[in-house]
LUMSE-347517 format. One record per residue: residue number from 1; x, y, z of N, C-alpha, C in turn. Coordinates in steps of 0.1 Angstrom, whole numbers, plus 5000, padded with zeros to 4 digits. Example, Ala and Ser with C-alpha at 12.3 -4.5 7.8 and 13.67 -1.06 7.14 Angstrom:
BEGIN
<lumvex 1 <5132 4943 5078> <5123 4955 5078> <5132 4967 5078>>
<lumvex 2 <5128 4978 5071> <5137 4989 5071> <5129 5000 5079>>
This chain:
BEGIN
<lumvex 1 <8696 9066 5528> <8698 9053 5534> <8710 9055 5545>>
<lumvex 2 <8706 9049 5557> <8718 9048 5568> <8722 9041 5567>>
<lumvex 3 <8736 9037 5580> <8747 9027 5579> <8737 9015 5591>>
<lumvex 4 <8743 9005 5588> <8738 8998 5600> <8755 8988 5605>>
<lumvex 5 <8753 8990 5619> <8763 8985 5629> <8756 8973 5628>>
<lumvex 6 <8765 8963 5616> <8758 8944 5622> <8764 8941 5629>>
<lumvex 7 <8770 8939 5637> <8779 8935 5650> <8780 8948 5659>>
<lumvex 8 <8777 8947 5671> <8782 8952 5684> <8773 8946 5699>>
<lumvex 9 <8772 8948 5711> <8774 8937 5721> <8767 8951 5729>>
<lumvex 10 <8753 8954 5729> <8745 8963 5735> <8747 8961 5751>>
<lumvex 11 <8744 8948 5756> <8744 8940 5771> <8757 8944 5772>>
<lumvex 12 <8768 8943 5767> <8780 8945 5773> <8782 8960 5779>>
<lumvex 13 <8780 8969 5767> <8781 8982 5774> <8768 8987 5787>>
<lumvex 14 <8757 8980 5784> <8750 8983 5795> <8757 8975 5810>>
<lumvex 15 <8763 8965 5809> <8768 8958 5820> <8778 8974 5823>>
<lumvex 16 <8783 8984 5814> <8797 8989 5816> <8786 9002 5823>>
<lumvex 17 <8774 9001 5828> <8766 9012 5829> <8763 9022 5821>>
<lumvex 18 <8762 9023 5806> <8760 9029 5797> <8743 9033 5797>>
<lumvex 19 <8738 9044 5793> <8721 9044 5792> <8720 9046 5777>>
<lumvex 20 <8713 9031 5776> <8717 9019 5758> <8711 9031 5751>>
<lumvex 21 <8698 9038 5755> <8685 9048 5748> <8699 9060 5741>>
<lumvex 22 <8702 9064 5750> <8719 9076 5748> <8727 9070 5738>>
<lumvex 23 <8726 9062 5740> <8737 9053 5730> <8735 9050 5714>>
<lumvex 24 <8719 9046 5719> <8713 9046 5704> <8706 9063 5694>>
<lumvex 25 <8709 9070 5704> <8704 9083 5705> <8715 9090 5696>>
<lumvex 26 <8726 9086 5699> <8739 9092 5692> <8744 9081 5678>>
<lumvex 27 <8736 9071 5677> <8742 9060 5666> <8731 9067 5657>>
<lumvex 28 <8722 9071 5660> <8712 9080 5647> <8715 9088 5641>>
<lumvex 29 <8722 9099 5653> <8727 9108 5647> <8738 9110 5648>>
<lumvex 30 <8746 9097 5643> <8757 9095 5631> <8754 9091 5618>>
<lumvex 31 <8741 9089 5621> <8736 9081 5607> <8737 9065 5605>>
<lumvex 32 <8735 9063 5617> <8736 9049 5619> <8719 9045 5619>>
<lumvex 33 <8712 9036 5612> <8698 9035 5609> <8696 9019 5616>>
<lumvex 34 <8702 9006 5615> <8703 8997 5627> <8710 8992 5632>>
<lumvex 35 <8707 8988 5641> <8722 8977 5650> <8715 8963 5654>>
<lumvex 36 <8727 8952 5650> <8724 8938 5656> <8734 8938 5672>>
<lumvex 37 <8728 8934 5676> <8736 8934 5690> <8732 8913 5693>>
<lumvex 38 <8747 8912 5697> <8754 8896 5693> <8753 8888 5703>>
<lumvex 39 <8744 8879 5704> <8743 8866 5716> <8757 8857 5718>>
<lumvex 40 <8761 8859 5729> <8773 8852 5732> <8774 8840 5741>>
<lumvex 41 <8763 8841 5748> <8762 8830 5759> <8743 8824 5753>>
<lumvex 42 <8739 8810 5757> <8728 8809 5753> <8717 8810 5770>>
<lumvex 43 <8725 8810 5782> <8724 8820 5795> <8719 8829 5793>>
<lumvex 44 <8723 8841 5784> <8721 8855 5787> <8716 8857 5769>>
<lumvex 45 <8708 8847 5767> <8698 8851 5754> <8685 8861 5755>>
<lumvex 46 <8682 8856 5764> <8667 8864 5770> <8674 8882 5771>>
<lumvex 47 <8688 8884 5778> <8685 8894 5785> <8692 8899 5772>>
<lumvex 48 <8695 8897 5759> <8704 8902 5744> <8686 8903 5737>>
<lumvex 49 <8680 8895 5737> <8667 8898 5734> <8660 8905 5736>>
<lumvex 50 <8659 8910 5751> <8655 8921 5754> <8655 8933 5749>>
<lumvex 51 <8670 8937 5750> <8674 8948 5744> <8667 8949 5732>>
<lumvex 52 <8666 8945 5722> <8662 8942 5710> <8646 8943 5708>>
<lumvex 53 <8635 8938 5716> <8628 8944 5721> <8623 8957 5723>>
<lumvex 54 <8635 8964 5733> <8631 8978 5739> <8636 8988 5732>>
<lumvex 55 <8639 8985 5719> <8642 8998 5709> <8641 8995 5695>>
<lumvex 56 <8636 9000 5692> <8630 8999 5673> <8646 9004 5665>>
<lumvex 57 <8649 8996 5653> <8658 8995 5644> <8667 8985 5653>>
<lumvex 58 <8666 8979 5665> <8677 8969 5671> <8672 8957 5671>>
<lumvex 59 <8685 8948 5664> <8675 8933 5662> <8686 8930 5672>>
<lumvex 60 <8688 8912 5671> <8697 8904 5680> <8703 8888 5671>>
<lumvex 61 <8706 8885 5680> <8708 8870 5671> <8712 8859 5687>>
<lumvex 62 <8716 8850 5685> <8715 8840 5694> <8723 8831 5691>>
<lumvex 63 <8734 8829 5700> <8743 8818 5696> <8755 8817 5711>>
<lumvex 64 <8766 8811 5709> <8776 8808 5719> <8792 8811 5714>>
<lumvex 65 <8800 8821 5717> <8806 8824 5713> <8821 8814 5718>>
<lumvex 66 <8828 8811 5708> <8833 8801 5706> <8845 8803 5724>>
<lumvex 67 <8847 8812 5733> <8855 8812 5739> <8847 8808 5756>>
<lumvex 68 <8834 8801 5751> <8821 8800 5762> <8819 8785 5756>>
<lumvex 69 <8825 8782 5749> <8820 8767 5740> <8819 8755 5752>>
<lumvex 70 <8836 8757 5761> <8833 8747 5770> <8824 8745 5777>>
<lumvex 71 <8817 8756 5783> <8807 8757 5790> <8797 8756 5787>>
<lumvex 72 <8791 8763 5773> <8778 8762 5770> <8777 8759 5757>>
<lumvex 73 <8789 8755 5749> <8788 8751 5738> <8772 8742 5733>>
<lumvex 74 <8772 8744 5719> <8757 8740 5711> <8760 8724 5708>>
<lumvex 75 <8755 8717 5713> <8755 8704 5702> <8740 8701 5692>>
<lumvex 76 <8732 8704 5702> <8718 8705 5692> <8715 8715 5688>>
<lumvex 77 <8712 8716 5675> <8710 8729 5667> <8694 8733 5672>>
<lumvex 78 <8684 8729 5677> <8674 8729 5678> <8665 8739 5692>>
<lumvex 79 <8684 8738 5697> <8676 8750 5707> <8679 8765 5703>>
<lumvex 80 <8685 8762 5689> <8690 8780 5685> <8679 8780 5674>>
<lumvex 81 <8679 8771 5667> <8665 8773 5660> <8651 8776 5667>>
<lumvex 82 <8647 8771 5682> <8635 8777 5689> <8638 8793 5691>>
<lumvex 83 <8651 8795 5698> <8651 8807 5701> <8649 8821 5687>>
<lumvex 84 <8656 8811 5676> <8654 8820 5662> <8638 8822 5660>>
<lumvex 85 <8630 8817 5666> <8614 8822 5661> <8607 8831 5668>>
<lumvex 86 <8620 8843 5674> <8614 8857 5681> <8620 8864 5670>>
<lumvex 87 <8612 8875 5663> <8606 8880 5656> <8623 8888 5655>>
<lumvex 88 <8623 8896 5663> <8635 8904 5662> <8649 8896 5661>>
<lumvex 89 <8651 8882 5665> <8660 8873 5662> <8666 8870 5648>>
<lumvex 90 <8676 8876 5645> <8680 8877 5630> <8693 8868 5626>>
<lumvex 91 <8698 8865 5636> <8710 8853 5629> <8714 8842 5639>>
<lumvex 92 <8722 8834 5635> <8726 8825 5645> <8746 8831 5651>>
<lumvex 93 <8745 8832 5659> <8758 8830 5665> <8760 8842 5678>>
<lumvex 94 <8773 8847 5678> <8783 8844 5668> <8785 8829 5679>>
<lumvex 95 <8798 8825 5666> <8801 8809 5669> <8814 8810 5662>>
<lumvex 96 <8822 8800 5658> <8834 8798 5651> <8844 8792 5658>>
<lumvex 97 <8858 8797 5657> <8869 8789 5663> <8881 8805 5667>>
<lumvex 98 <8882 8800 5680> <8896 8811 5684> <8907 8803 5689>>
<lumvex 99 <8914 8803 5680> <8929 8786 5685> <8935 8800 5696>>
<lumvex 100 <8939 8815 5694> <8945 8827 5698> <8945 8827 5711>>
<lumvex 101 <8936 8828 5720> <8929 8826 5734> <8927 8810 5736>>
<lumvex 102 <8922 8798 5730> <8915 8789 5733> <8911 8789 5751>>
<lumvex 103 <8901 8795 5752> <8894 8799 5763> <8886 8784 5768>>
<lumvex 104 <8883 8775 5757> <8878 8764 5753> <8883 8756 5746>>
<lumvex 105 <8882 8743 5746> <8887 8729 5736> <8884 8736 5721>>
<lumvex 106 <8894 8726 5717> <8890 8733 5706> <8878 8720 5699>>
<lumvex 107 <8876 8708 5703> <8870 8700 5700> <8854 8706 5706>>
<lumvex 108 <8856 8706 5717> <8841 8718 5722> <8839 8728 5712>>
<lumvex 109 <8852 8742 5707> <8846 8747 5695> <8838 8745 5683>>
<lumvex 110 <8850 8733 5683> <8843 8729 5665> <8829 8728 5667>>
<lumvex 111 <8827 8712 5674> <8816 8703 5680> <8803 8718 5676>>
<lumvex 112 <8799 8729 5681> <8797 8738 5685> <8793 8750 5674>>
<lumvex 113 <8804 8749 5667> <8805 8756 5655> <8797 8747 5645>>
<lumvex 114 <8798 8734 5641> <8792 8725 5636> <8772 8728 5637>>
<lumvex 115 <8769 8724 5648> <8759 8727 5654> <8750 8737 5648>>
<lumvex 116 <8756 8751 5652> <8751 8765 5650> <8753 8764 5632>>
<lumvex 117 <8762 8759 5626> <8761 8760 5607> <8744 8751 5608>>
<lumvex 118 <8745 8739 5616> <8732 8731 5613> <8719 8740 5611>>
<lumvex 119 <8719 8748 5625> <8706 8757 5625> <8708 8771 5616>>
<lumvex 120 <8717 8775 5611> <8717 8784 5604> <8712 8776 5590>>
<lumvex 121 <8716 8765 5584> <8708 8764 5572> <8693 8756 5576>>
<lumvex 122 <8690 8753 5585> <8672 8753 5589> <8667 8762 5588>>
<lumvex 123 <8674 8772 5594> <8663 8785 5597> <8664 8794 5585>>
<lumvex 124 <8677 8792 5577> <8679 8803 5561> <8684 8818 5571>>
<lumvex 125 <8685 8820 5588> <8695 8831 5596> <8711 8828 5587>>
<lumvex 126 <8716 8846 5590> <8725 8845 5583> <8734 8836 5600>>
<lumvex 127 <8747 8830 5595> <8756 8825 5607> <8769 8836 5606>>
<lumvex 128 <8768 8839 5622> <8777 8849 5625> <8789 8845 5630>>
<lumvex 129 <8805 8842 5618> <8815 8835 5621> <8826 8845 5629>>
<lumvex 130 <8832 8838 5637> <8845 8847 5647> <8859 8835 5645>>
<lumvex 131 <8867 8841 5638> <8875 8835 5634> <8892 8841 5637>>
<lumvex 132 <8895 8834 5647> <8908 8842 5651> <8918 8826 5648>>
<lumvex 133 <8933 8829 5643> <8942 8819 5646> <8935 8809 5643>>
<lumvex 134 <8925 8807 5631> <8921 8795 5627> <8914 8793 5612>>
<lumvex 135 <8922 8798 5608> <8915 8800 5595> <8918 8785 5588>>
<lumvex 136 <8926 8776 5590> <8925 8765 5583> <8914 8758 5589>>
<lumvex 137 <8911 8754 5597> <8900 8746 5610> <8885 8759 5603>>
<lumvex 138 <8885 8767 5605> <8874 8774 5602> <8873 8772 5584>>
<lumvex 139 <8876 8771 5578> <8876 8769 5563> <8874 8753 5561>>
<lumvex 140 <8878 8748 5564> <8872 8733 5562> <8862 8728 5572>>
<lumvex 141 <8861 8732 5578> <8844 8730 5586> <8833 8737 5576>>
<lumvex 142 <8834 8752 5573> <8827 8757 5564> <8823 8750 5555>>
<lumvex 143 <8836 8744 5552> <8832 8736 5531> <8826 8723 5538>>
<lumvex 144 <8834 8716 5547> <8823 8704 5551> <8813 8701 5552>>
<lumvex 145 <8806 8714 5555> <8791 8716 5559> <8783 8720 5551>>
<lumvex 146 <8789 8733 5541> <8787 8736 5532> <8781 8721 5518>>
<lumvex 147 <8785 8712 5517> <8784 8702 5511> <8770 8693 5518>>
<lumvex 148 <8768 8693 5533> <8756 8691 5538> <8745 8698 5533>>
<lumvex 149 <8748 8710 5524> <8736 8720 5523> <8740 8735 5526>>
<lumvex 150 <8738 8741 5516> <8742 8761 5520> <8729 8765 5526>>
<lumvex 151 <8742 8775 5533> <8739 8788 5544> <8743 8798 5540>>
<lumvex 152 <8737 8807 5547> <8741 8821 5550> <8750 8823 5559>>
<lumvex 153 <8762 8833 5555> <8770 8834 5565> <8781 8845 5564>>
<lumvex 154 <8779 8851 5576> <8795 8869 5573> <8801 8866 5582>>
<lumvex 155 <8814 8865 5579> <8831 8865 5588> <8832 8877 5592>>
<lumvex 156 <8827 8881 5605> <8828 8891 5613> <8838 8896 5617>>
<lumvex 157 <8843 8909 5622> <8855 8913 5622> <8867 8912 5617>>
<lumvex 158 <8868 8911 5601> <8874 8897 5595> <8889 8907 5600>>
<lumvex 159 <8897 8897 5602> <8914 8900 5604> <8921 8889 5597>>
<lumvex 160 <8914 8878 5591> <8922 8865 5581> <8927 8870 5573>>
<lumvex 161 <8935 8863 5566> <8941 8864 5553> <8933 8864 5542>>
<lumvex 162 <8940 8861 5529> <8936 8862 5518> <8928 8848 5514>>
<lumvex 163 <8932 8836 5518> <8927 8821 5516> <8915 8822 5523>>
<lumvex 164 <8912 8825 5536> <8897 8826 5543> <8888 8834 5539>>
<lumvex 165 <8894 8847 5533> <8883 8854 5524> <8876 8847 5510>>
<lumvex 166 <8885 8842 5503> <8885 8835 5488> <8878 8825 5493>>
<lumvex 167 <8876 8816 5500> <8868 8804 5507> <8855 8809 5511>>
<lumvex 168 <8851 8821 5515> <8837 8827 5521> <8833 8829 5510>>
<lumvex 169 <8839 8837 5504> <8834 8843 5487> <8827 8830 5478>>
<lumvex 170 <8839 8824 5478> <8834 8810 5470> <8822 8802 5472>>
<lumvex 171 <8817 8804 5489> <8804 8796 5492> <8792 8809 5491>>
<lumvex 172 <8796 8821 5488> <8789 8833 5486> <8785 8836 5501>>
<lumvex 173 <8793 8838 5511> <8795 8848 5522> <8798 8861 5524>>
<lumvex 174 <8792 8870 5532> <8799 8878 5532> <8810 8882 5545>>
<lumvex 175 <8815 8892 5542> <8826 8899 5551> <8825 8911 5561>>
<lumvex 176 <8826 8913 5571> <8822 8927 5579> <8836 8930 5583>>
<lumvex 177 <8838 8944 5584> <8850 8950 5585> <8850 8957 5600>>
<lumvex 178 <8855 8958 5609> <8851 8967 5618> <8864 8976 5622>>
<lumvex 179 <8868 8981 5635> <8874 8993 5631> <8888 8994 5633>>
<lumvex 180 <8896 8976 5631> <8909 8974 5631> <8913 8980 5618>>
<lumvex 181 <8910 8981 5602> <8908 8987 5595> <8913 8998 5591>>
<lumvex 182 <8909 9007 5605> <8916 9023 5603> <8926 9020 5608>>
<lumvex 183 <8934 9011 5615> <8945 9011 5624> <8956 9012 5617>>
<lumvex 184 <8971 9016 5618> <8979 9018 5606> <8990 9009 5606>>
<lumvex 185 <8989 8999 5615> <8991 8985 5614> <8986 8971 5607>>
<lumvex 186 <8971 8977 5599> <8967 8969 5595> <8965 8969 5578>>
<lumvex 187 <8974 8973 5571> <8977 8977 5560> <8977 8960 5549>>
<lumvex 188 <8981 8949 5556> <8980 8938 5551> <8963 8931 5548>>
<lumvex 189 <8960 8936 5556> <8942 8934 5558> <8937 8941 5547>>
<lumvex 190 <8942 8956 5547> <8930 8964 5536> <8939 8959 5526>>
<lumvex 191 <8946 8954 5521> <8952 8949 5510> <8944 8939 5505>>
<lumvex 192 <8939 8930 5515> <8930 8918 5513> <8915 8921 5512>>
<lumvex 193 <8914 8931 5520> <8896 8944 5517> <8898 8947 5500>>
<lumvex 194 <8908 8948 5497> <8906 8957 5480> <8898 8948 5473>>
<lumvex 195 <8903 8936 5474> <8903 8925 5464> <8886 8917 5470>>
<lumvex 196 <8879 8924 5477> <8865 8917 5481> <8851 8926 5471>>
<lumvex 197 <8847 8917 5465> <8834 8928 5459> <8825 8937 5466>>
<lumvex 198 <8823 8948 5461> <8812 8956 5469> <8800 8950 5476>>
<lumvex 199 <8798 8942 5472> <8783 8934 5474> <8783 8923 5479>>
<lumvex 200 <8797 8923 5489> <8799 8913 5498> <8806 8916 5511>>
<lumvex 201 <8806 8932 5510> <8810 8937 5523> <8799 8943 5535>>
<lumvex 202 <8800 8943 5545> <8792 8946 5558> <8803 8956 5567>>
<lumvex 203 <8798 8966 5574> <8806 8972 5584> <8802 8970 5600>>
<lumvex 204 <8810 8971 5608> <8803 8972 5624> <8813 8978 5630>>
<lumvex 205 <8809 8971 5644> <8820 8985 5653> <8825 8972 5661>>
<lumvex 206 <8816 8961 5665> <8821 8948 5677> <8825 8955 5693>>
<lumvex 207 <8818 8964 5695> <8812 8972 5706> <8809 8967 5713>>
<lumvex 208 <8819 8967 5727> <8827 8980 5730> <8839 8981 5726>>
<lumvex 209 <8845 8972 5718> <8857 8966 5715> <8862 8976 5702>>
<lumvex 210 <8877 8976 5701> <8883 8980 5688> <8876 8993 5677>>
<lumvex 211 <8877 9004 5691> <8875 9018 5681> <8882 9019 5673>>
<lumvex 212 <8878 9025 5665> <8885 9029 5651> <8891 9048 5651>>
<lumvex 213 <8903 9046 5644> <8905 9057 5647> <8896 9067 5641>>
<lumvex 214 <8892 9077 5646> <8902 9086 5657> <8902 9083 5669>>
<lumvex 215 <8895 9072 5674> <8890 9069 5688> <8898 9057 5694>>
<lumvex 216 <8903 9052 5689> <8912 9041 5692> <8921 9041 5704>>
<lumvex 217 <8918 9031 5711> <8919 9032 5727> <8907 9037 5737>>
<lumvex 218 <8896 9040 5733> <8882 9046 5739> <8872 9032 5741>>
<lumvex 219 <8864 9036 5745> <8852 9029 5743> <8845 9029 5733>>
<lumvex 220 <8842 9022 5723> <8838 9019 5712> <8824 9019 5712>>
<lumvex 221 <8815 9024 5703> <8798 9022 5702> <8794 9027 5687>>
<lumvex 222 <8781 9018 5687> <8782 9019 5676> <8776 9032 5664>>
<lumvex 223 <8777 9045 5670> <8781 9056 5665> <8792 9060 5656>>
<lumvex 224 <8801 9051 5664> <8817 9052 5656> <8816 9042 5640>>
<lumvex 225 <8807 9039 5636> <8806 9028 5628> <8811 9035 5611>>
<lumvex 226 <8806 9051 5615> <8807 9059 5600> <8822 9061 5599>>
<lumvex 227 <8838 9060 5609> <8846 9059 5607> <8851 9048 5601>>
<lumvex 228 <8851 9035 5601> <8850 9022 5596> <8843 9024 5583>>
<lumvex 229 <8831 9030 5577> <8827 9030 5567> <8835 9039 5557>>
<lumvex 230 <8840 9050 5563> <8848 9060 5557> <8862 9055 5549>>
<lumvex 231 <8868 9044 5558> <8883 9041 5556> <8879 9031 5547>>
<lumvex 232 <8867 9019 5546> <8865 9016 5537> <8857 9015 5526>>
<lumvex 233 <8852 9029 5521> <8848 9034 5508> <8860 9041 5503>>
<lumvex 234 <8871 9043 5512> <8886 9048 5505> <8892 9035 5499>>
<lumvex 235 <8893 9024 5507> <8898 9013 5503> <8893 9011 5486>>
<lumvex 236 <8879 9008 5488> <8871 9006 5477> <8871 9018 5466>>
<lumvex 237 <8880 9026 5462> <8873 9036 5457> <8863 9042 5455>>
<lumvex 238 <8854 9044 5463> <8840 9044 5460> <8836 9061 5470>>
<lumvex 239 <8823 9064 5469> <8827 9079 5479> <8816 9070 5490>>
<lumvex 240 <8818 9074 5504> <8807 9072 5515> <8794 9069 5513>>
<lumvex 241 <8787 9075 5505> <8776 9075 5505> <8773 9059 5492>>
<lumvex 242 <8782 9059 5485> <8778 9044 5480> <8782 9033 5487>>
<lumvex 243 <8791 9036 5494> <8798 9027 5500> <8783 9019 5508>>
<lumvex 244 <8778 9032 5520> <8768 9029 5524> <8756 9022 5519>>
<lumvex 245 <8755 9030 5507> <8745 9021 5501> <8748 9010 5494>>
<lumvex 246 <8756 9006 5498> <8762 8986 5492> <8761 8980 5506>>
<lumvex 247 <8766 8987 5516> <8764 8981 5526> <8756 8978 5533>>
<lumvex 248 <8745 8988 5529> <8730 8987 5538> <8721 8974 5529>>
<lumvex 249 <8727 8979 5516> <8716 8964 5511> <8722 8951 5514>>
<lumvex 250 <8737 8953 5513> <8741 8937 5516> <8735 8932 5529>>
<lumvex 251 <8737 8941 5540> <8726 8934 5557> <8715 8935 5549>>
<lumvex 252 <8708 8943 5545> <8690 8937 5541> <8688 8921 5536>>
<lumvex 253 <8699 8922 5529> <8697 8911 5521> <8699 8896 5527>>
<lumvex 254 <8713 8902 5536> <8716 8883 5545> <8707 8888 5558>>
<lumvex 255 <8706 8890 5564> <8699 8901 5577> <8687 8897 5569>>
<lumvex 256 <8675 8893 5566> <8665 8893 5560> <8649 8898 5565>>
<lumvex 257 <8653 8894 5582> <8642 8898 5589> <8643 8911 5594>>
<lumvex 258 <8657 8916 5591> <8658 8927 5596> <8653 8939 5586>>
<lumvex 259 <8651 8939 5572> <8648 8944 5567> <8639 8945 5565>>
């Protein structure tokens, strides 16, 4: 069983002129077996679909990423649920709240974030959350909604505390780690990684962004994914290869069409 990179941003590195086929050519033989690559704009859905499309083990997902909210933020859930009925379409987002940047209102965020939770429990897609500098606002939106009706849903790149993890867990979310992790400034995080069940963790790379060491400061892809997996099957006590295999079934399992 391989790793799968559920988060990374395929269109981005092709924007950076990467040849995506090379890319995915080297994420195999790391032992990387799929990659979701993350709709950020609902503009440039078609061309994140695509990709997804033109290579077997690569799905996609569809959403507005919270720092685009002013612009193209979601109010009706109904146009991410049409787009969710292409085959290789596997979750809603990412979406969430960044108070860190607010690139966007934060009332556009929410507004937005609300929305995309609506079409993630229509459609039963897992919802792909991005949570910077907002974990109180992101945690009570969650439970708010959560009370309208459960979803599926992983806190991607998680960097929160201990209260925002205990809050996902509680609605039965999971967690994706990516490759801040190995960094040796982030020692308060894997403290908060110990204390998460096996079978509610996910790995990625969020590519091209935040290599993991030994690559840290590089361009990131999702190749690098088995270093992130490595730091946290040490975290977990566990050796690589189980780690993997917790991790591969946990995306089978919220990931559903991807499996």
């Amino acid at each position: 069983m391989g790793l799968v990179d559920s988060h990374c941003h395929l269109d981005y590195l092709q924007r950076e002129g990467l040849d995506l086929g090379a890319v995915l050519d080297r994420a195999r033989a790391a032992g990387v077996e799929k990659v979701v690559t993350i709709g950020t704009k609902l503009t440039e859905a078609a061309a994140v679909i695509a990709i997804a499309e033109r290579f077997p083990g690569v799905y996609a997902t569809v959403g507005v990423h919270p720092h685009e909210a002013g612009e193209e933020g979601v109010r009706d859930p109904a146009v991410l649920v049409e787009l969710a009925r292409h085959p290789k379409v596997v979750g809603i987002g990412e979406t969430g709240l960044d108070y860190f940047y607010e690139h966007s209102p934060r009332e556009a965020q929410q507004a937005s974030f609300r929305a995309h939770i609506a079409a993630a429990r229509e459609t039963r897609l897992p919802l792909v959350v991005h949570a910077r500098d907002a974990d109180d606002d992101t945690v009570q939106i969650l439970r708010d909604e959560f009370k309208n009706g459960a979803y599926p849903a992983v806190i991607h790149c998680f960097t929160a505390g201990p209260d925002l993890a205990a809050a996902a867990l509680e609605m039965g979310f999971c967690i994706s780690l990516a490759g801040i992790v190995t960094f040796k400034n982030a020692e308060a995080l894997r403290q908060t990684v110990a204390s998460v069940p096996l079978d509610r963790l996910l790995v990625e790379t969020d590519s091209p962004y935040l290599a993991p060491v030994p690559h840290r400061g590089r361009q990131n892809e999702p190749a690098y994914v088995p270093h992130t997996a490595a730091k946290l099957a040490e975290i977990k006590g566990v050796t690589v290869a189980e780690l993997t295999a917790a991790t591969t079934a946990n995306f089978n399992r919220l990931f559903w069409k991807a499996a």
